[in-house]
BALOGU-350574 format. One record per residue (C-alpha): x, y, z; residue in three letters. Coordinates in pm, 1 decimal, always signed. Layout:
REM residues N
<<X Y Z> "ALA">
...
This chain:
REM residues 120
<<+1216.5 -5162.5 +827.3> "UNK">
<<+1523.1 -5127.6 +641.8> "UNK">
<<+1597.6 -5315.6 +313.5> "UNK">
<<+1956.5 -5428.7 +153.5> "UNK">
<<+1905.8 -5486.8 -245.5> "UNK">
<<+2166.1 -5755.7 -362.5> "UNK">
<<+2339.6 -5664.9 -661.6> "UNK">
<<+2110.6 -5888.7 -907.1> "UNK">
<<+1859.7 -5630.1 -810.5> "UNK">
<<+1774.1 -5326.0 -990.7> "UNK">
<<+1909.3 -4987.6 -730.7> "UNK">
<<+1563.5 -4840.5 -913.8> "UNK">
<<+1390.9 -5036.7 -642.2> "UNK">
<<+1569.6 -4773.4 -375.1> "UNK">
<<+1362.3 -4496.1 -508.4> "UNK">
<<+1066.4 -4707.6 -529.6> "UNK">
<<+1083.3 -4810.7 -160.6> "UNK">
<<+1170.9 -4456.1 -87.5> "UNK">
<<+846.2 -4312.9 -230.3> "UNK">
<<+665.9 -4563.7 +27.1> "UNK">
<<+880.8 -4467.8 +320.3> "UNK">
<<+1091.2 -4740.5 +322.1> "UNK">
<<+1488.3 -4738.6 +370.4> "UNK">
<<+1666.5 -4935.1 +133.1> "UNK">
<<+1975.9 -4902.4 -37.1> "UNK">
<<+2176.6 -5069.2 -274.8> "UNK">
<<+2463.5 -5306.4 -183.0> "UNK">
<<+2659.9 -5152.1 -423.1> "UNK">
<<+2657.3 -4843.5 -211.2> "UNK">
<<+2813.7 -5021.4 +125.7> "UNK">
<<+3010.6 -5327.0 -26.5> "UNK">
<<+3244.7 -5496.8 -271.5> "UNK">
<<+3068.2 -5633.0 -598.7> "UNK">
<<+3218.9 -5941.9 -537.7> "UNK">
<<+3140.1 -5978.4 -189.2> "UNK">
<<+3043.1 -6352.6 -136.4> "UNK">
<<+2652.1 -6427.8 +9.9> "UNK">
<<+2807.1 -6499.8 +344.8> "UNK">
<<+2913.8 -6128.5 +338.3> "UNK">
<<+2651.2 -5942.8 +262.8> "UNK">
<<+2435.8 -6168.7 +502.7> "UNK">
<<+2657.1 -6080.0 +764.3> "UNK">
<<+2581.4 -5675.6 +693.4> "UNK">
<<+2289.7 -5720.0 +646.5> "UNK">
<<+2242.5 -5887.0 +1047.9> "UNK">
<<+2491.6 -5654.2 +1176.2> "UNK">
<<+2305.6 -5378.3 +1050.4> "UNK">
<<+1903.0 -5461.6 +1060.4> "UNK">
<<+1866.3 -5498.2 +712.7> "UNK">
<<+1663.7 -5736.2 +507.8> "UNK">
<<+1773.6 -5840.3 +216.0> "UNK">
<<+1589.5 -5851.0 -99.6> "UNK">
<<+1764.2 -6069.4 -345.3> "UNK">
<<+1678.0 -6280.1 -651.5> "UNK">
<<+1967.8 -6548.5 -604.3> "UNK">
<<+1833.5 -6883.7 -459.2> "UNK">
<<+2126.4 -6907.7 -286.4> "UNK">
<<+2029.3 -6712.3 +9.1> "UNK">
<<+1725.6 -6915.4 +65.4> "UNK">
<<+1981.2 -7232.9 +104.9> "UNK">
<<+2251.8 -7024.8 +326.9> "UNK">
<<+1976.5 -6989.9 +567.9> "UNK">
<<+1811.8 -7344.3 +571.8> "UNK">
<<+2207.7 -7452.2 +580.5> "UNK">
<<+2267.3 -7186.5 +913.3> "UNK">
<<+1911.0 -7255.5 +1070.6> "UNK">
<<+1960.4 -6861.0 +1051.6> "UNK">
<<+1674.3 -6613.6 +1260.1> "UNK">
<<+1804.9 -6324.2 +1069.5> "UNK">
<<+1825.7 -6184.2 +820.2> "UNK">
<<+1504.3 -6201.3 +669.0> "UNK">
<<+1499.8 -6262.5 +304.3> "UNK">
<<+1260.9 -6101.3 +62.1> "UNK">
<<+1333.0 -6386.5 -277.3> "UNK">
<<+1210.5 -6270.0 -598.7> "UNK">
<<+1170.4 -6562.2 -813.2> "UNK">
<<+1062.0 -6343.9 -1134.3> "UNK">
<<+1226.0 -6366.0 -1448.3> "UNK">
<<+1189.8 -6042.3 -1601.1> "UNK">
<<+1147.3 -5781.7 -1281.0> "UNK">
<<+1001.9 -5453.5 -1407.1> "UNK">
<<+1000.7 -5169.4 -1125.8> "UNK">
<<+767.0 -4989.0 -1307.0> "UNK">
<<+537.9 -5258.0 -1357.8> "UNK">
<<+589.7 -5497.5 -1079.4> "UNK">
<<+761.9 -5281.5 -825.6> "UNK">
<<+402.5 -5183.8 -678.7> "UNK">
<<+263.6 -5498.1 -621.2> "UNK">
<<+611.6 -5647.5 -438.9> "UNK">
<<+646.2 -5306.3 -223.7> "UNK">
<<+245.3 -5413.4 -143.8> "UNK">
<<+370.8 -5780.3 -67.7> "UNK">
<<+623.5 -5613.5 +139.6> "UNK">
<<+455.2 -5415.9 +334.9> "UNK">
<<+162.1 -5629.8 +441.2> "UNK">
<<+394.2 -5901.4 +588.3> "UNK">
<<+599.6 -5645.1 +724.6> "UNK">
<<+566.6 -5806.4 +1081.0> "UNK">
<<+668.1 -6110.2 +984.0> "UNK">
<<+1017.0 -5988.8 +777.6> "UNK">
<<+1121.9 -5787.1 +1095.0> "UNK">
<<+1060.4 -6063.3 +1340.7> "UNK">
<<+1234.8 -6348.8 +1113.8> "UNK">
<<+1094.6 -6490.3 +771.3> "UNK">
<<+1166.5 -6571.9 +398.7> "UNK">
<<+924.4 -6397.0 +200.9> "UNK">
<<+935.7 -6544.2 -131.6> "UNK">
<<+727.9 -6400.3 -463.0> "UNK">
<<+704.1 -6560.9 -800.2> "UNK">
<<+439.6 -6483.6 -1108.1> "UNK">
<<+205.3 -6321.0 -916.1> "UNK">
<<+231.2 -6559.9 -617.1> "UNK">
<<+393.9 -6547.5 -299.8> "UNK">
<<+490.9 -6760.0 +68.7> "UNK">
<<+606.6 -6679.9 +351.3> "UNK">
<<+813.6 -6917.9 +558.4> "UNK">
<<+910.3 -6809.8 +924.6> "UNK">
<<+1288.0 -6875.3 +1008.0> "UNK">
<<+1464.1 -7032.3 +1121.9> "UNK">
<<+1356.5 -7323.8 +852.7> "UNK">
């Protein structure tokens, strides 16, 4: 499993996912900070990522596109602390981990989550 962080993501969450075996890296590190949604979706499926993102508008790109892939890991938190909450969304994560590699939208608020399989 290989994660993309969008750029309204903290890149501490690389190190996090690191410590738990899990690839990520920062979109800063393989594209424009401009680059539109559309873009880094398109990485993202070109290269087997999933993208972690807190920007709703990812969630509506794919019900628009009736998109399979990427899946979409939506953090709908106001104030994300790695330190505090990184544990418990790496846990989220990892126990629908079939479901993210096979096609989903795995979306996590206040200490809730869902998990919708794609395409919607």
């Amino acid at each position: 499993m290989k994660i993309l962080i969008d750029m309204n993501m903290s890149p501490k969450f690389v190190d996090l996912f690191a410590k738990k075996g899990v690839s990520a890296v920062h979109w800063i590190k393989v594209g424009s900070p401009s680059a539109k949604d559309t873009e880094i979706m398109e990485y993202a499926n070109k290269n087997n990522y999933i993208v972690m993102t807190s920007d709703l508008d990812f969630n509506a790109l794919m019900s628009i596109t009736r998109g399979q892939k990427p899946s979409v890991i939506l953090l709908r938190v106001q104030q994300i602390n790695t330190e505090q909450d990184g544990e418990w969304i790496v846990s989220l994560i990892m126990n629908n981990k079939e479901e993210l590699l096979t096609g989903a939208i795995l979306s996590i608020s206040s200490k809730k989550y869902r998990v919708r399989l794609l395409p919607i």
